[in-house]
C-alpha positions in Angstrom: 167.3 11.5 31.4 166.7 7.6 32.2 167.2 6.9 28.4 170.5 8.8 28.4 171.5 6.7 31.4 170.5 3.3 30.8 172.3 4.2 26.4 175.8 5.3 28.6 175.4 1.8 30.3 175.4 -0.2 27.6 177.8 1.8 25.7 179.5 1.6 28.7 179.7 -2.2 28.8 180.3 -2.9 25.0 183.5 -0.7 25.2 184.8 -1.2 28.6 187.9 -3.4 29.0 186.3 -4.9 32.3 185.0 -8.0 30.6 188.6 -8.9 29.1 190.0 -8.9 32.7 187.2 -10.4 34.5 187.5 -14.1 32.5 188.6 -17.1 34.1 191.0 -19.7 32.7 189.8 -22.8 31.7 191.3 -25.5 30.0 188.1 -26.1 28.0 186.1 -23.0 26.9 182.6 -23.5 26.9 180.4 -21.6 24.3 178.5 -18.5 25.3 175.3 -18.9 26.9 172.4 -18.3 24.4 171.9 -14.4 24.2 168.4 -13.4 26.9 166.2 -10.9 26.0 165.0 -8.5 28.3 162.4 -5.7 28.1 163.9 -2.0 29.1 161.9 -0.1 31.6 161.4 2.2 28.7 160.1 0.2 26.0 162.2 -2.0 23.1 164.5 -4.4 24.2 168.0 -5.4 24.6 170.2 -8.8 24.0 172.5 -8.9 27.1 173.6 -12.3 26.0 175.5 -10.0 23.0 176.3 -6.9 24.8 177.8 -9.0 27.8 180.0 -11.4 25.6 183.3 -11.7 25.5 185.6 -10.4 23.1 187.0 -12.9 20.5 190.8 -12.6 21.5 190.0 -13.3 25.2 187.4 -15.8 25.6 185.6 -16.3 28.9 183.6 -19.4 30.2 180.3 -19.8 31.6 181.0 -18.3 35.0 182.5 -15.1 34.0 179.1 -14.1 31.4 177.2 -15.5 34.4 178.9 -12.6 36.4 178.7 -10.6 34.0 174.8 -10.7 33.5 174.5 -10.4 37.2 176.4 -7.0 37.2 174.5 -5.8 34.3 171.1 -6.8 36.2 172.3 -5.5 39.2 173.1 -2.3 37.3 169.2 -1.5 35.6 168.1 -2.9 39.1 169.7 0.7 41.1 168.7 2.9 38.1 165.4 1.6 38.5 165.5 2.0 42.1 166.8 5.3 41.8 164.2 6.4 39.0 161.2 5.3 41.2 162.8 7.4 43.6 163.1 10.2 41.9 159.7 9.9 40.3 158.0 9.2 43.7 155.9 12.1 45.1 157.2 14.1 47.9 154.0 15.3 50.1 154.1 19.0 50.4 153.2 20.7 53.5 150.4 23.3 53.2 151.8 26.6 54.5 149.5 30.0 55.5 150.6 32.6 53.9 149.6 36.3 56.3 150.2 39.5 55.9 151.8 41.4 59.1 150.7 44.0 60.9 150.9 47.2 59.1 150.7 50.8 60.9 147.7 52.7 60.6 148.4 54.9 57.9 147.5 58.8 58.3 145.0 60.9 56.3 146.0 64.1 54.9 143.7 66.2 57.2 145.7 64.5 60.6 149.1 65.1 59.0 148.6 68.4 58.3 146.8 68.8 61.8 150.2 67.5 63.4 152.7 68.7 61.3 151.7 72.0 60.1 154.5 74.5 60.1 153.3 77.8 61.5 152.8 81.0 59.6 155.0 83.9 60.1 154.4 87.6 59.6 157.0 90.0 59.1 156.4 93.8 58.7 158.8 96.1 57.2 158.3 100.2 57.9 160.7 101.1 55.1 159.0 99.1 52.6 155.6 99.5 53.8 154.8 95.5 53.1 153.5 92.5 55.5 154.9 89.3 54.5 153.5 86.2 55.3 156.0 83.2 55.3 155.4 79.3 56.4 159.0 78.3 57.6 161.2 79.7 55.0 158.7 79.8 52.1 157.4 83.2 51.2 153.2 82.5 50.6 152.5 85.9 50.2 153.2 90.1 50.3 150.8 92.6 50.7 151.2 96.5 51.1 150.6 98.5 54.2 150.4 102.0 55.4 152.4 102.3 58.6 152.4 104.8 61.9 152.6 108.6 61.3 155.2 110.3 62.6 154.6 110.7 66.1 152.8 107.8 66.2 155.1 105.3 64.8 154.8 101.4 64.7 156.6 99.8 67.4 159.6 97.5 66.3 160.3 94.0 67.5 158.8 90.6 67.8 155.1 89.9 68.8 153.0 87.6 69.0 148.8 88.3 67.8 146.7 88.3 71.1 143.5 89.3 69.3 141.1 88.0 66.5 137.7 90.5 65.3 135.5 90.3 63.2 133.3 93.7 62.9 135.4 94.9 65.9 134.6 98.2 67.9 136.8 101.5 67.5 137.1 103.6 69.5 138.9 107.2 69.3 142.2 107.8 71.0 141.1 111.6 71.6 137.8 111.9 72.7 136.4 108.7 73.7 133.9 108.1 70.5 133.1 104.5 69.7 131.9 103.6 66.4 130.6 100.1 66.1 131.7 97.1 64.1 129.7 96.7 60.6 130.0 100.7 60.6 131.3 101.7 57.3 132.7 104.8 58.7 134.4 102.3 61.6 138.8 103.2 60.8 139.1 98.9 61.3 137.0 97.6 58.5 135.8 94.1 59.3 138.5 92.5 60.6 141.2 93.1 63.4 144.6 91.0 64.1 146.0 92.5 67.5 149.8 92.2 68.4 150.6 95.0 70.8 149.1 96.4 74.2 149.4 98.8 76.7 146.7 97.9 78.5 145.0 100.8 77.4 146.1 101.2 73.8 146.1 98.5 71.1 148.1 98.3 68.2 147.1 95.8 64.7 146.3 94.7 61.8 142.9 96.1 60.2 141.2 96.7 57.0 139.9 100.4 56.2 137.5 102.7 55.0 140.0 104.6 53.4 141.6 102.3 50.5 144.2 105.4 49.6 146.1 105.6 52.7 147.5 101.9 52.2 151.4 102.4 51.0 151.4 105.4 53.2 152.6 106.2 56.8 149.2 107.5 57.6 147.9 105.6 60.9 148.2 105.9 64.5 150.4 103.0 64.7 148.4 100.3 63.6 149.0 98.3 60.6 146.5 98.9 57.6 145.3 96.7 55.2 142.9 96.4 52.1 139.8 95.2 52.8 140.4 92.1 50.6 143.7 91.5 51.9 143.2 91.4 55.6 140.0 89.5 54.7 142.0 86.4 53.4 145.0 86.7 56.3 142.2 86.7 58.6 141.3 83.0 58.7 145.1 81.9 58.2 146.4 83.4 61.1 145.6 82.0 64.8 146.4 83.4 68.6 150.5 82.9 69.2 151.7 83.6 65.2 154.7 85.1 65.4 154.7 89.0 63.9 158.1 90.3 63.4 158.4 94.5 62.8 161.4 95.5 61.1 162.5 99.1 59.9 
């Protein structure tokens, strides 16, 4: 850039018409001072005493290329000013750089812990199937046997009160209890209670009798396979919502 400027000035002073109108009359021309040679900032030199001369059809004495060196000299002197300014290093602040505060973020296990969607049962008569939805997604349908007549499966919306494992049973009729583990025990292993009297209990239970299942063959309680009501068993908790339909 500094060679392109300080070529343009003395381009700018060979061509220029300034010279022809800065000459002074003078009844006696003098001769042209004997060309100087000065060193450029940028190596080489230059012959002011020929760039800075007059042109032959208007001659100009001594004071007028005196001037007219001075303006050139005054010319490299603010491009040299102006390159050293330029070229000058600028200190530079040192600035810290941090990172802001970022929130904590959440494991898997605590968003799941507080923002798990319930589960949902939903038991139809007609079909003889439990349904087990979280929100609106359907995880899983298994088949049921259902109340006899007589003893039918109430309707409506409950919520499970009760969680067994190896539960008692005892018979509606005479009194009997057989005891949980019993492979002749009606509940299997596992009972989900939904409904109560206060005497009678109505749920969800395994059995010993795998054929009945599709079937409305139970006192009003809600059968099972053994493997099914096995893996609701751990899904479900006190308060899930258990929706009988017909």
């Amino acid at each position: 850039m500094s060679g392109i400027l300080l070529g343009d000035l003395f381009k700018f002073i060979e061509n220029s018409h300034l010279l022809g109108h800065l000459h002074l009359r003078s009844p006696m021309p003098k001769p042209s001072p004997k060309p100087t040679v000065y060193r450029s900032l940028f190596g080489g030199s230059h012959k002011f005493g020929s760039l800075c001369k007059s042109r032959k059809s208007k001659p100009t004495n001594s004071k007028s290329a005196s001037l007219i060196q001075r303006l050139c000299l005054s010319a490299l002197a603010s491009i040299g000013l102006i390159l050293s300014i330029q070229l000058m290093p600028v200190p530079v602040q040192a600035i810290e750089l941090t990172s802001p505060s970022l929130p904590r973020l959440q494991s898997s296990d605590e968003i799941l812990a507080t923002d798990e969607i319930p589960l949902r049962l939903e038991i139809s008569l007609s079909k003889r199937t439990l349904s087990v939805f979280q929100g609106e997604v359907l995880l899983n349908r298994y088949p049921v046997a259902v109340g006899r007549a007589g003893w039918e499966t109430p309707v409506g919306q409950f919520k499970v009160l009760q969680k067994i494992h190896k539960p008692d049973w005892k018979n509606p009729f005479n009194g009997d209890i057989i005891p949980g583990g019993d492979p002749e025990n009606p509940l299997g292993q596992y009972w989900i209670g939904f409904w109560s009297n206060g005497k009678n209990s109505i749920g969800l239970h395994g059995t010993p009798n795998p054929k009945s299942v599709g079937r409305a063959a139970s006192h009003g309680c809600v059968r099972m396979y053994n493997k099914d009501i096995e893996e609701l068993f751990p899904k479900v908790k006190s308060g899930t919502l258990v929706i009988v339909t017909r």
